[in-house]
mmCIF file as gemmi writes it, N, C-alpha and C atoms, coordinates in Angstrom:
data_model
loop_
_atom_site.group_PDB
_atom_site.id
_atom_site.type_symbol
_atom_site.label_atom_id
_atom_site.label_alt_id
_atom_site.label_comp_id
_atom_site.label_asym_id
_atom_site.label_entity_id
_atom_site.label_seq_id
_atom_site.pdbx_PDB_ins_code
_atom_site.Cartn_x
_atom_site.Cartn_y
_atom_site.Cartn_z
_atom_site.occupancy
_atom_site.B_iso_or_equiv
_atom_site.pdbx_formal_charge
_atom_site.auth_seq_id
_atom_site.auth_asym_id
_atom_site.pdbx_PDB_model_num
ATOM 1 N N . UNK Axp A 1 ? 0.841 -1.171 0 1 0 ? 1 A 1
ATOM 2 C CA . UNK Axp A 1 ? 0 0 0 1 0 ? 1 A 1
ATOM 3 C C . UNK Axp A 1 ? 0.888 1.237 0 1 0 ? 1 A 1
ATOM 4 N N . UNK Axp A 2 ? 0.847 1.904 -1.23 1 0 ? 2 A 1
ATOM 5 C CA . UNK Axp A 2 ? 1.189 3.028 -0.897 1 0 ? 2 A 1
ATOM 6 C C . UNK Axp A 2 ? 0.732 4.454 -0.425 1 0 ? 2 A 1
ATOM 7 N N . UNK Axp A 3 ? 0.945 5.324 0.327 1 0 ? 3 A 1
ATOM 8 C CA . UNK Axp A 3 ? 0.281 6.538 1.18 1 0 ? 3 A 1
ATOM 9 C C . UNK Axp A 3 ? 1.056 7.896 0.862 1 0 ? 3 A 1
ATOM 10 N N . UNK Axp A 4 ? 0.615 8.621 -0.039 1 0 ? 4 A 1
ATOM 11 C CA . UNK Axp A 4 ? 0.846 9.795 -0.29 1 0 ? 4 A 1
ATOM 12 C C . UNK Axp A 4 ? 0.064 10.946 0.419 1 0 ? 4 A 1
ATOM 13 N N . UNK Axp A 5 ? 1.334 11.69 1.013 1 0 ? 5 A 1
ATOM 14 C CA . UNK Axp A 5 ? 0.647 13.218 1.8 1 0 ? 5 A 1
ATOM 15 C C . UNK Axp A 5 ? 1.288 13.789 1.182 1 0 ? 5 A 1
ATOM 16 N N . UNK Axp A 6 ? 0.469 15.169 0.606 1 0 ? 6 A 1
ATOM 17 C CA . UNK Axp A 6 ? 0.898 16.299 -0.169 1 0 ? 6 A 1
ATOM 18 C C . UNK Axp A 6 ? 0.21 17.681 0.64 1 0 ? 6 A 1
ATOM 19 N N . UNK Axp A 7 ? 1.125 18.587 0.863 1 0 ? 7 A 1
ATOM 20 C CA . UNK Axp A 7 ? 0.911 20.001 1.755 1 0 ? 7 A 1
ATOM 21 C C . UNK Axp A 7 ? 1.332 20.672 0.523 1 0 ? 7 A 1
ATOM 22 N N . UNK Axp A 8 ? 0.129 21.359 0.713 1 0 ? 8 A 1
ATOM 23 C CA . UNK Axp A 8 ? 0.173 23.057 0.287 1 0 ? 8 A 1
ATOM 24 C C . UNK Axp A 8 ? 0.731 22.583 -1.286 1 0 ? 8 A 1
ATOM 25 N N . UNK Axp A 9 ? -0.369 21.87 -1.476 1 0 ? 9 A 1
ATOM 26 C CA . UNK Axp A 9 ? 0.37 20.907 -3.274 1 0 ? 9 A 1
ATOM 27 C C . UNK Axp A 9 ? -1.064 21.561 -4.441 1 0 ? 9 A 1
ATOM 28 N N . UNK Axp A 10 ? -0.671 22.7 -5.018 1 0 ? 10 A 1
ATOM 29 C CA . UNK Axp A 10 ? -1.49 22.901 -5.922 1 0 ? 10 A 1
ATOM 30 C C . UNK Axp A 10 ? -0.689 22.841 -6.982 1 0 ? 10 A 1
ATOM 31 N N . UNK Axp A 11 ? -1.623 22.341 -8.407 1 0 ? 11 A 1
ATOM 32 C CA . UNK Axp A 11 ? -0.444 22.341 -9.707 1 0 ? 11 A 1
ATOM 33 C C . UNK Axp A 11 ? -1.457 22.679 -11.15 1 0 ? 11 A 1
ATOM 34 N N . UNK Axp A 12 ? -1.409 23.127 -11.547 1 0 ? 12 A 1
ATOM 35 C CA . UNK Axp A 12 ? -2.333 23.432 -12.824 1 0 ? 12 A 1
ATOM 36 C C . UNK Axp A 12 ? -1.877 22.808 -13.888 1 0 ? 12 A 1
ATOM 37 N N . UNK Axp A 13 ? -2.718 21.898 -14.191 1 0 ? 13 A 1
ATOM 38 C CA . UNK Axp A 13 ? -3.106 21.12 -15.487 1 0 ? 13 A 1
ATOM 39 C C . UNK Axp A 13 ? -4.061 21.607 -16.856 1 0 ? 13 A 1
ATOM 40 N N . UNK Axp A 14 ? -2.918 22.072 -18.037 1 0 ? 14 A 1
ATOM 41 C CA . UNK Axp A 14 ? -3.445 22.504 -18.908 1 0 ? 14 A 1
ATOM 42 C C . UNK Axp A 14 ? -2.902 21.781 -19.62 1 0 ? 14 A 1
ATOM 43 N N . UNK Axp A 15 ? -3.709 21.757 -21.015 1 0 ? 15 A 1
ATOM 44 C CA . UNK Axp A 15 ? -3.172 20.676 -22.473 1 0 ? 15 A 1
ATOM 45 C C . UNK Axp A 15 ? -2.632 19.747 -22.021 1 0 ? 15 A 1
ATOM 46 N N . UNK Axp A 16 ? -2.519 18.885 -20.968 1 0 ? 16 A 1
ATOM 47 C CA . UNK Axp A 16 ? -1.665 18.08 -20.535 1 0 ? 16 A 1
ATOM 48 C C . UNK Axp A 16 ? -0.346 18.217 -19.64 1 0 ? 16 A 1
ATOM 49 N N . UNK Axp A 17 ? -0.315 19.268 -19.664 1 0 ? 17 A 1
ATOM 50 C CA . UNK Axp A 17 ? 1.028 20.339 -19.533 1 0 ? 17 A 1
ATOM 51 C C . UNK Axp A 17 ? 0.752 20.093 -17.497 1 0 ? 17 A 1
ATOM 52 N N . UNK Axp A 18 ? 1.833 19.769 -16.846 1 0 ? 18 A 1
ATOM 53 C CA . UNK Axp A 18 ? 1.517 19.879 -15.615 1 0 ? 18 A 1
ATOM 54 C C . UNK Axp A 18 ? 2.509 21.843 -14.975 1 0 ? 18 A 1
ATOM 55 N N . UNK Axp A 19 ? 1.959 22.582 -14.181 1 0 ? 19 A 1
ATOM 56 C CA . UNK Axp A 19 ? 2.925 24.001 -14.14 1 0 ? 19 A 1
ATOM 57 C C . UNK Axp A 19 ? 2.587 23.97 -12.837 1 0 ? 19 A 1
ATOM 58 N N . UNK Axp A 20 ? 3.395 24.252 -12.038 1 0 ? 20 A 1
ATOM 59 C CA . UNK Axp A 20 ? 3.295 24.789 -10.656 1 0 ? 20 A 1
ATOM 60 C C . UNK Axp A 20 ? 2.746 26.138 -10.122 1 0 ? 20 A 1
ATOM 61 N N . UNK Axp A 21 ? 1.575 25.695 -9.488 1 0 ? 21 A 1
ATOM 62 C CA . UNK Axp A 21 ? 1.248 26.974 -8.641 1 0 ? 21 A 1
ATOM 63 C C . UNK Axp A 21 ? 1.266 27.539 -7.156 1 0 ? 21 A 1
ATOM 64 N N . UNK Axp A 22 ? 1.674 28.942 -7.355 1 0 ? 22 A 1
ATOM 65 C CA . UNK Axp A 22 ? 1.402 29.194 -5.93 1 0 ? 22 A 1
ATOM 66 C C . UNK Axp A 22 ? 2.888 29.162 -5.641 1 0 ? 22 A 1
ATOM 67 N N . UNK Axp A 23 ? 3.535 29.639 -4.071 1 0 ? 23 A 1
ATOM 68 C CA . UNK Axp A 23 ? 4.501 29.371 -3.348 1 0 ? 23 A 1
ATOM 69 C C . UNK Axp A 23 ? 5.151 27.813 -4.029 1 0 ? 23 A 1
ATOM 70 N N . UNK Axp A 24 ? 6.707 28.298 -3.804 1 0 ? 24 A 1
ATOM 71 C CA . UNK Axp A 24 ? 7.308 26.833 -3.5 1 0 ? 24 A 1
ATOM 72 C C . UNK Axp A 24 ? 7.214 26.453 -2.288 1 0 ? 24 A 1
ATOM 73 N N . UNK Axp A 25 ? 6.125 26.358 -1.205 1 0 ? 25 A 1
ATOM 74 C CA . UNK Axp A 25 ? 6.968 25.896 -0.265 1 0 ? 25 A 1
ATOM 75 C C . UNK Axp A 25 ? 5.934 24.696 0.014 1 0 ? 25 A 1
ATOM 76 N N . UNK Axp A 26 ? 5.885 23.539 -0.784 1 0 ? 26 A 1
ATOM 77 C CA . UNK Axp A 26 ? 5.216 21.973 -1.103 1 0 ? 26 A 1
ATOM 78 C C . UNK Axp A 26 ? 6.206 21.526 -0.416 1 0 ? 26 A 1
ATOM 79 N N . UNK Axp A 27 ? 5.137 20.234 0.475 1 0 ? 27 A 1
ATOM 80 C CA . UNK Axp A 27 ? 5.996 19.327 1.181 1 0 ? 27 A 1
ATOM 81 C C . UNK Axp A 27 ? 5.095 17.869 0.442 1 0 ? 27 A 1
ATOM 82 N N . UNK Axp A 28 ? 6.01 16.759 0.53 1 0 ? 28 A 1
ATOM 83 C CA . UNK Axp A 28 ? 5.139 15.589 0.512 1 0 ? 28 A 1
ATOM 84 C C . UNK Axp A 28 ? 6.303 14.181 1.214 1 0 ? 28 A 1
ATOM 85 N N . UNK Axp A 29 ? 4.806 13.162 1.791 1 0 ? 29 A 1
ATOM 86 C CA . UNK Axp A 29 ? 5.624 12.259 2.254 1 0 ? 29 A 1
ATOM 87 C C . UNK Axp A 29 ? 5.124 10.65 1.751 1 0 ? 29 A 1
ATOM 88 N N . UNK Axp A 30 ? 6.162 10.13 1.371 1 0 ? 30 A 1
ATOM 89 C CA . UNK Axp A 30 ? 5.533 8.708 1.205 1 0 ? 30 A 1
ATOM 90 C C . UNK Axp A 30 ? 5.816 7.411 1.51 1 0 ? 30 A 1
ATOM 91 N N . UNK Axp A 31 ? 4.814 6.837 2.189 1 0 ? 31 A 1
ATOM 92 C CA . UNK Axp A 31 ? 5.327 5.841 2.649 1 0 ? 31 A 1
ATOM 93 C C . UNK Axp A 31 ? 4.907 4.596 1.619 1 0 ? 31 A 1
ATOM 94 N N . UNK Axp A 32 ? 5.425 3.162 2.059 1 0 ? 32 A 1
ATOM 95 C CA . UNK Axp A 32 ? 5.522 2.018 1.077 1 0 ? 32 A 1
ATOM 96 C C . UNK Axp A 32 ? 5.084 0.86 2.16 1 0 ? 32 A 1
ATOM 97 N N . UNK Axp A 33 ? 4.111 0.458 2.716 1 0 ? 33 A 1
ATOM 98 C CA . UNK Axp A 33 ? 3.521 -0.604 3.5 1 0 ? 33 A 1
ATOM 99 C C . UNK Axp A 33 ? 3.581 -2.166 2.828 1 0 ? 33 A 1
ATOM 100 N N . UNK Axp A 34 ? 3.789 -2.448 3.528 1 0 ? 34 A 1
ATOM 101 C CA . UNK Axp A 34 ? 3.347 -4.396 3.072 1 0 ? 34 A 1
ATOM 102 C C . UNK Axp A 34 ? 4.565 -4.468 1.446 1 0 ? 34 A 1
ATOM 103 N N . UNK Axp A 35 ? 5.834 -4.008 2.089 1 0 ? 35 A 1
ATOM 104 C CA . UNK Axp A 35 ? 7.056 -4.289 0.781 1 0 ? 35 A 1
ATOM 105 C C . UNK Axp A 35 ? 7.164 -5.759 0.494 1 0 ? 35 A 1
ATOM 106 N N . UNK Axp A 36 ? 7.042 -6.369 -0.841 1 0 ? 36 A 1
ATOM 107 C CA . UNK Axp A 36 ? 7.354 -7.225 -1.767 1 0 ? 36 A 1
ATOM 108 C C . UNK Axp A 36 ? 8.719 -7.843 -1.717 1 0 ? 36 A 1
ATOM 109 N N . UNK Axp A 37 ? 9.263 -6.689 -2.585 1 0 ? 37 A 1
ATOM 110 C CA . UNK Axp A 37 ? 10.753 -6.969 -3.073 1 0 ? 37 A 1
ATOM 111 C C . UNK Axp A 37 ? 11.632 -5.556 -2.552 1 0 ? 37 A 1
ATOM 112 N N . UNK Axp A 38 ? 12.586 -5.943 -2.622 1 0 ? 38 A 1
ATOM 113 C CA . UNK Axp A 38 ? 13.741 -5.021 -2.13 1 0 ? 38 A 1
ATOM 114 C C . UNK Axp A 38 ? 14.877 -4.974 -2.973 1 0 ? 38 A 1
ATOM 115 N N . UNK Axp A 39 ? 15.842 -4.195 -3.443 1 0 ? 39 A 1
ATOM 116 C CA . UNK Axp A 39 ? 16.569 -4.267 -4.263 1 0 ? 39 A 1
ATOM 117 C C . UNK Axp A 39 ? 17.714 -3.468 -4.096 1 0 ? 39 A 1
ATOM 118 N N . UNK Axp A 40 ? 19.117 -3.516 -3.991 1 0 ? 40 A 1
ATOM 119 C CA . UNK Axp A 40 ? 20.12 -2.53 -4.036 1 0 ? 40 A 1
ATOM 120 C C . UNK Axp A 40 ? 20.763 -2.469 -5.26 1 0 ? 40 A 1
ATOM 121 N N . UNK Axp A 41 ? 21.19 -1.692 -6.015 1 0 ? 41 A 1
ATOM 122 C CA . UNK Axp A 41 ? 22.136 -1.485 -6.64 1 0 ? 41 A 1
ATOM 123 C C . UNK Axp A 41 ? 22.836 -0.079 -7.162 1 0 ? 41 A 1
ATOM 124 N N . UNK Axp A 42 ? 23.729 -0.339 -8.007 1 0 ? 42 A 1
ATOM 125 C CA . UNK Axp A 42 ? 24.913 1.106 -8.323 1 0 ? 42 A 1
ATOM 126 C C . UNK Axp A 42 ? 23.817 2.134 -8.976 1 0 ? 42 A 1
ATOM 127 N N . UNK Axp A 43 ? 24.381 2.929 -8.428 1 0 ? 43 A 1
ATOM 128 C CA . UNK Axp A 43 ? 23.566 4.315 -9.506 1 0 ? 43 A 1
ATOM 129 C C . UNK Axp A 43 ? 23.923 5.529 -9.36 1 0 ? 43 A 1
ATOM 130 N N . UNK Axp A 44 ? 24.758 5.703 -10.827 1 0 ? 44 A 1
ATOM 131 C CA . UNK Axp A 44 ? 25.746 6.522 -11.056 1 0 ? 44 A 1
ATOM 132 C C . UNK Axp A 44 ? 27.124 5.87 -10.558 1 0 ? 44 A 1
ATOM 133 N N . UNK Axp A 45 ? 28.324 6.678 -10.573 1 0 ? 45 A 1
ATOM 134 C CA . UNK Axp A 45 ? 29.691 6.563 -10.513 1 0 ? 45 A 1
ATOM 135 C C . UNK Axp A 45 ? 29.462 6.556 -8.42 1 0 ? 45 A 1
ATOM 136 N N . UNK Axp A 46 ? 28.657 7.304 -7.848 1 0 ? 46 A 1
ATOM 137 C CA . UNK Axp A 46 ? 28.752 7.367 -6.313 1 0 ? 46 A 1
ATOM 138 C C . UNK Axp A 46 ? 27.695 6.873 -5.255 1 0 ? 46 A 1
ATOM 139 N N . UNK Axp A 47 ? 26.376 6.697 -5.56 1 0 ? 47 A 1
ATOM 140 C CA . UNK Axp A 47 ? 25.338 6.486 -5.193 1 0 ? 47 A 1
ATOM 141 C C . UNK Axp A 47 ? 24.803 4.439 -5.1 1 0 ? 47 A 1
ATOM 142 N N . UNK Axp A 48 ? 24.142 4.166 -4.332 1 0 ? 48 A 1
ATOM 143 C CA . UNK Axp A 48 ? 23.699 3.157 -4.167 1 0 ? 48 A 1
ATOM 144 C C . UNK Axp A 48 ? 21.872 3.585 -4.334 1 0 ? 48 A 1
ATOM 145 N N . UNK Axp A 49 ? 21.326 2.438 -5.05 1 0 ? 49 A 1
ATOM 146 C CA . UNK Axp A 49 ? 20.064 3.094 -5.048 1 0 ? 49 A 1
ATOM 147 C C . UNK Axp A 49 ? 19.291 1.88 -4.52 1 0 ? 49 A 1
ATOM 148 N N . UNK Axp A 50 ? 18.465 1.975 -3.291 1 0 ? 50 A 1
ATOM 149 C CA . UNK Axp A 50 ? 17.303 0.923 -2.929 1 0 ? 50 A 1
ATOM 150 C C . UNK Axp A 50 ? 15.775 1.28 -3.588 1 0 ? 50 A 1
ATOM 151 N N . UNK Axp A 51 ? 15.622 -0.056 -3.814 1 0 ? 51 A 1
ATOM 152 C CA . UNK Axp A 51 ? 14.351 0.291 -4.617 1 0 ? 51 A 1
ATOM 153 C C . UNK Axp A 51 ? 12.743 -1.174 -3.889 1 0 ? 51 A 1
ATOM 154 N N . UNK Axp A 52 ? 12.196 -0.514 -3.099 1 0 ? 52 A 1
ATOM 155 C CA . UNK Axp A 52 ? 11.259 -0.96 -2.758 1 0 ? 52 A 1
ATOM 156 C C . UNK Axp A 52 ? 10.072 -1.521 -3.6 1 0 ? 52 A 1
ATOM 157 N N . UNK Axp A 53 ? 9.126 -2.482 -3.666 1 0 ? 53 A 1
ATOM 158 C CA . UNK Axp A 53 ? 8.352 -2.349 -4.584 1 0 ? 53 A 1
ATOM 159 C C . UNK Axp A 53 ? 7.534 -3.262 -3.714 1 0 ? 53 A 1
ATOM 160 N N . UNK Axp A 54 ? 5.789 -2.983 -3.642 1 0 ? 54 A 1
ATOM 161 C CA . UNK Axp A 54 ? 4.63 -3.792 -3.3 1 0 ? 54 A 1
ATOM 162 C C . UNK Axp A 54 ? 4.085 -4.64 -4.217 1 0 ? 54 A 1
ATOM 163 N N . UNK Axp A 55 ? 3.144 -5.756 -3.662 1 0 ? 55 A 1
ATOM 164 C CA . UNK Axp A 55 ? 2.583 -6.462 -4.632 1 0 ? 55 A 1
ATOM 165 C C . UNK Axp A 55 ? 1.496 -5.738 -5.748 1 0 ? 55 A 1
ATOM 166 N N . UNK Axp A 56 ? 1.212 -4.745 -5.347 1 0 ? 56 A 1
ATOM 167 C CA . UNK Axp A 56 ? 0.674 -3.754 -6.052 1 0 ? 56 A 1
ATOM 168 C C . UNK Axp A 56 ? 1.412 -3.449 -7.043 1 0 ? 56 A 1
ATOM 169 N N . UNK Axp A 57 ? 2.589 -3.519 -7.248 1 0 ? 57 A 1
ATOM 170 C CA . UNK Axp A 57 ? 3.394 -2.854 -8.236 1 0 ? 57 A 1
ATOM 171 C C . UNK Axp A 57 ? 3.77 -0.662 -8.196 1 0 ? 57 A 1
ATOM 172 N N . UNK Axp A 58 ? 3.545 -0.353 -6.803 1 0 ? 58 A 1
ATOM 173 C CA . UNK Axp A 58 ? 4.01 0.734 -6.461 1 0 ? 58 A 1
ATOM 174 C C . UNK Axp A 58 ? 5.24 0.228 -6.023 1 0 ? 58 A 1
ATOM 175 N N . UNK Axp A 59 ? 5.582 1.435 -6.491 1 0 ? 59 A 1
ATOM 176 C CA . UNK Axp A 59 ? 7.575 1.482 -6.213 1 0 ? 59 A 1
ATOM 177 C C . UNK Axp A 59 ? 7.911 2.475 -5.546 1 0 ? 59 A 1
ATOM 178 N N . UNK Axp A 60 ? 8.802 2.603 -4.485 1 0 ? 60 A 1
ATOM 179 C CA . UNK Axp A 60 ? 9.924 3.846 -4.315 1 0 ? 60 A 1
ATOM 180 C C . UNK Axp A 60 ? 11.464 3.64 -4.358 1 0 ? 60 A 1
ATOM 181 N N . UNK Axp A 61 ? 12.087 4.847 -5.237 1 0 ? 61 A 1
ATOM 182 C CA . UNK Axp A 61 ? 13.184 4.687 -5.304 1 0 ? 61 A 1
ATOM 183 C C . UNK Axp A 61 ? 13.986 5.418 -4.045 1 0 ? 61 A 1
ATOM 184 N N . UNK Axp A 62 ? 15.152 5.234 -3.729 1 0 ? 62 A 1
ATOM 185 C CA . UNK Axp A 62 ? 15.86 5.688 -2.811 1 0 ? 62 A 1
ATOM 186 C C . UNK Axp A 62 ? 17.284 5.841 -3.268 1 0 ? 62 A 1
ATOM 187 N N . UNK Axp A 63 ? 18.019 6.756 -3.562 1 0 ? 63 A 1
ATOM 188 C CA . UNK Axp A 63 ? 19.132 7.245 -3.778 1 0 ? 63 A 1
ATOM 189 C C . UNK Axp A 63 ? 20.321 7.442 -2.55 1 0 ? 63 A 1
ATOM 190 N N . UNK Axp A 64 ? 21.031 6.918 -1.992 1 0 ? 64 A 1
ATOM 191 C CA . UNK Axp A 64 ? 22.229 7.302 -1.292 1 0 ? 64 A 1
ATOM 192 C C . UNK Axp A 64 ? 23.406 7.178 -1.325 1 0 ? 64 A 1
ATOM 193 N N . UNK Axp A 65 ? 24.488 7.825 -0.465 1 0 ? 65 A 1
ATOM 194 C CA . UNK Axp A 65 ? 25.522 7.792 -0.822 1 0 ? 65 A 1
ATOM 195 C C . UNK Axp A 65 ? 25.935 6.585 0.082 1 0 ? 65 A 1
ATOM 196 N N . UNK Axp A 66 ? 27.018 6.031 -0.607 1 0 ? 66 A 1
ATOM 197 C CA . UNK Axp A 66 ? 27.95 4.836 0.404 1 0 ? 66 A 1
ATOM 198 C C . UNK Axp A 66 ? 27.694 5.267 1.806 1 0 ? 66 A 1
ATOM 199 N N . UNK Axp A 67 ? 28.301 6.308 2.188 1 0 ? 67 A 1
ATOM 200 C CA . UNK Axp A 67 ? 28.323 6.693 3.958 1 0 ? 67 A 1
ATOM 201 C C . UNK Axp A 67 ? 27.073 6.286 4.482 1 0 ? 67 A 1
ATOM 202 N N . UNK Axp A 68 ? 25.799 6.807 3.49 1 0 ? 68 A 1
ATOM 203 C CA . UNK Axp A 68 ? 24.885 6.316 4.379 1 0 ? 68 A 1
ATOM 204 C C . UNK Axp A 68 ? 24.404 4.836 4.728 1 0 ? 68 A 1
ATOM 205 N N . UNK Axp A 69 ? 24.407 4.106 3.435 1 0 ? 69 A 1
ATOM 206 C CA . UNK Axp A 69 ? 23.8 3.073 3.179 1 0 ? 69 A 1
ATOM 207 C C . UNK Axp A 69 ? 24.972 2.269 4.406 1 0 ? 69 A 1
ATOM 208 N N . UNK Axp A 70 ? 26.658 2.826 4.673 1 0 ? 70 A 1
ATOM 209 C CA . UNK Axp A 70 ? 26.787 1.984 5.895 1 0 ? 70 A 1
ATOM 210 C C . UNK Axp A 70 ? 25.758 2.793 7.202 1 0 ? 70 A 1
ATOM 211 N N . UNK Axp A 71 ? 25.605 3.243 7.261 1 0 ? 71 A 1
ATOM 212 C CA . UNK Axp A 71 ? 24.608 3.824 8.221 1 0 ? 71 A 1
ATOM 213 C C . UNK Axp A 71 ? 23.741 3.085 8.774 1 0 ? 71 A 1
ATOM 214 N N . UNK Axp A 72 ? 22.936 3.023 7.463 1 0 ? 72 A 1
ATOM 215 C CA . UNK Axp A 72 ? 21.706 2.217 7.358 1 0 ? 72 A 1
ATOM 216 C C . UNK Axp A 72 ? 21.906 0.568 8.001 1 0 ? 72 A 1
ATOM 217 N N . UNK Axp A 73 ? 22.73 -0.044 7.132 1 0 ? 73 A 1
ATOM 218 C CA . UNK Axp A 73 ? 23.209 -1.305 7.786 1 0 ? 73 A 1
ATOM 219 C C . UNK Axp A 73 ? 23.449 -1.323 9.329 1 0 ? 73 A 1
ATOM 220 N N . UNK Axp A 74 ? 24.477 -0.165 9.894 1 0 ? 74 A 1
ATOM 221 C CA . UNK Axp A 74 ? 24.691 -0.21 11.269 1 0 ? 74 A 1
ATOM 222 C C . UNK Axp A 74 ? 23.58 -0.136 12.117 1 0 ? 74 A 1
ATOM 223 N N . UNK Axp A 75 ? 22.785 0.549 11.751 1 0 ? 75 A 1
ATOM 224 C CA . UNK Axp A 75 ? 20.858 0.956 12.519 1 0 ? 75 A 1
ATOM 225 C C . UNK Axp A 75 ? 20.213 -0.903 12.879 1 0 ? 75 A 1
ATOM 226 N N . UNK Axp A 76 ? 20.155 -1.811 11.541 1 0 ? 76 A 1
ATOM 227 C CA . UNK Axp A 76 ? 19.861 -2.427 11.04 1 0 ? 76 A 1
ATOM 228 C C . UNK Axp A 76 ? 20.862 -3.741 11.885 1 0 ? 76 A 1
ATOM 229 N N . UNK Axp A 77 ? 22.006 -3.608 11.97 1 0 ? 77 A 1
ATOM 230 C CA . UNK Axp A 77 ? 22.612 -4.651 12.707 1 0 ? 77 A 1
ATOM 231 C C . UNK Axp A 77 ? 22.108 -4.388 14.727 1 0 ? 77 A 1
ATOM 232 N N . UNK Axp A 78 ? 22.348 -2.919 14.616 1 0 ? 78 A 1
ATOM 233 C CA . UNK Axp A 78 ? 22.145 -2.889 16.299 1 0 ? 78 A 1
ATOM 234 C C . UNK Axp A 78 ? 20.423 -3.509 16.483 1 0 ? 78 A 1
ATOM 235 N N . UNK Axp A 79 ? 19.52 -3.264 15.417 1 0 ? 79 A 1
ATOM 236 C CA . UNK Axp A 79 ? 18.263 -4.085 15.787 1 0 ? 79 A 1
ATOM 237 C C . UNK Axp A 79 ? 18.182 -5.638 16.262 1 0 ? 79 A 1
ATOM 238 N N . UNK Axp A 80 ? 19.31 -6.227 15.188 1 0 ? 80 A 1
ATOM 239 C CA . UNK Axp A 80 ? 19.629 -7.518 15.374 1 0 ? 80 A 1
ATOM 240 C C . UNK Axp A 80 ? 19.821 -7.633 16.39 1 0 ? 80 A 1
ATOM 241 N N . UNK Axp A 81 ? 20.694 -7.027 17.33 1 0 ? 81 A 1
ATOM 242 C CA . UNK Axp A 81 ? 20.705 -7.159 18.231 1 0 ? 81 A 1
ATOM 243 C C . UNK Axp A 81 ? 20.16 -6.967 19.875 1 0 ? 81 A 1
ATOM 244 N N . UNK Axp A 82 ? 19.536 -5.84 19.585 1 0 ? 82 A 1
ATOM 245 C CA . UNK Axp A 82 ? 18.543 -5.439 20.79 1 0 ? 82 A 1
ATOM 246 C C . UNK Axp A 82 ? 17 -5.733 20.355 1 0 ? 82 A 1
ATOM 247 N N . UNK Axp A 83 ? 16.484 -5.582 19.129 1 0 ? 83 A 1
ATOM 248 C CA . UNK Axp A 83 ? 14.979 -5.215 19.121 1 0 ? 83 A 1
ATOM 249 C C . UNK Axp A 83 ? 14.508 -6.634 18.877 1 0 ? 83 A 1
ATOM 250 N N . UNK Axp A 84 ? 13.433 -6.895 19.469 1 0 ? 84 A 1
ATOM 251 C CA . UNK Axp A 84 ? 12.039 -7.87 19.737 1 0 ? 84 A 1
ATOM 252 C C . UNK Axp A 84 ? 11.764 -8.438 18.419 1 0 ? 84 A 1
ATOM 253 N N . UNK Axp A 85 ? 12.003 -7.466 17.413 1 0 ? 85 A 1
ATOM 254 C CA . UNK Axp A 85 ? 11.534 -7.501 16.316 1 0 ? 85 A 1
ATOM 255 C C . UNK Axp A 85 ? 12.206 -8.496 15.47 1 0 ? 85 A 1
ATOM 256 N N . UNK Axp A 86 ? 13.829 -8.464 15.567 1 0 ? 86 A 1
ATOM 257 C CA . UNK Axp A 86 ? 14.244 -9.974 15.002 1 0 ? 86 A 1
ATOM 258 C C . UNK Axp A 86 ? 14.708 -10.98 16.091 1 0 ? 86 A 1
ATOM 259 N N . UNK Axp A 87 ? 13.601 -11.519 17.071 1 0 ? 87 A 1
ATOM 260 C CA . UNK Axp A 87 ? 13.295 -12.624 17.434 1 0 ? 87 A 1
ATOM 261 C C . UNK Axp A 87 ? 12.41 -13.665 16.896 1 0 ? 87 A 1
């Protein structure tokens, strides 16, 4: 399931043509529930890209740099080890 929140998101649709209206100051957030498949790989010369996808066939991509993605892993190992969650 995917869940899109969009603030202060107006956009004018003409001929097909999508144009932004109003202030830049649009926020949006999205989340990706009940993930399928998971995927890492290279993207670009510096970046690692994770790519989520539901049985729905909604996707999110995720772009980071090496530093983080060890990050991510380290978050991800200390769960292993303290949280309930991989028991």
């Amino acid at each position: 399931m995917l869940a899109l929140t969009l603030e202060d998101f107006m956009v004018e649709l003409n001929d097909g043509s999508i144009k932004n209206v109003g202030p830049k100051n649009k926020a949006a957030t999205a989340k990706l529930f009940d993930v399928e498949s998971v995927e890492a790989r290279e993207f670009g010369d510096k970046r690692v890209k994770l790519v989520f996808e539901d049985d729905d066939g909604n996707e999110i991509q995720i772009s980071l740099f090496p530093e983080d993605v060890q990050k991510l892993t380290d978050d991800v190992e200390a769960l292993e080890e303290d949280s309930p969650v991989f028991d």
